[in-house]
C-alpha positions, 0 to 999 in steps of 0.5 A: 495042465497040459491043454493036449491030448488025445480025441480017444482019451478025451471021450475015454475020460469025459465018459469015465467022469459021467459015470463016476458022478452017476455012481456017486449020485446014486450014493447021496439023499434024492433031495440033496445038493451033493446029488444035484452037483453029481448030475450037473457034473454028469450033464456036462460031461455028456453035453461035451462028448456028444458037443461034435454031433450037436454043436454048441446049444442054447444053455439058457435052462441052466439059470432056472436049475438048482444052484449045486446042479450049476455049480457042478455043470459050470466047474466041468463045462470050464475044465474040459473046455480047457482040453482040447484033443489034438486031431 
């Protein structure tokens, strides 16, 4: 995987996925773990566009969240952390 890109392809496909996990959460049951995968997904995509203007955050919320919403919050936050823009 190439760790390069660019930041305006970065926001472009980080805003993308966030939407793409809402569209697919809204198809799934309310209670189910395939939802709570979605908005971890969702979650994590727009923690890392909006990481420049926060800055790194206490993510200690994460341990009491359902199992599906940490599992899709931890693959994304690994994965685009894996990216880095070139500035």
């Amino acid at each position: 995987m190439d760790s390069g890109g660019s930041p305006v392809a970065l926001r472009t496909a980080l805003r993308n996925l966030a939407e793409d996990a809402r569209r697919e959460a809204a198809l799934v049951r309310l209670d189910s773990d395939e939802r709570d995968f979605y908005e971890g997904v969702m979650a994590a995509a727009e923690d890392r566009l909006h990481l420049e203007m926060l800055g790194p955050h206490d993510e200690s919320w994460l341990g009491r969240a359902k199992p599906a919403f940490r599992e899709g919050y931890t693959k994304t936050k690994t994965v685009s952390a894996s990216v880095r823009p070139i500035i």
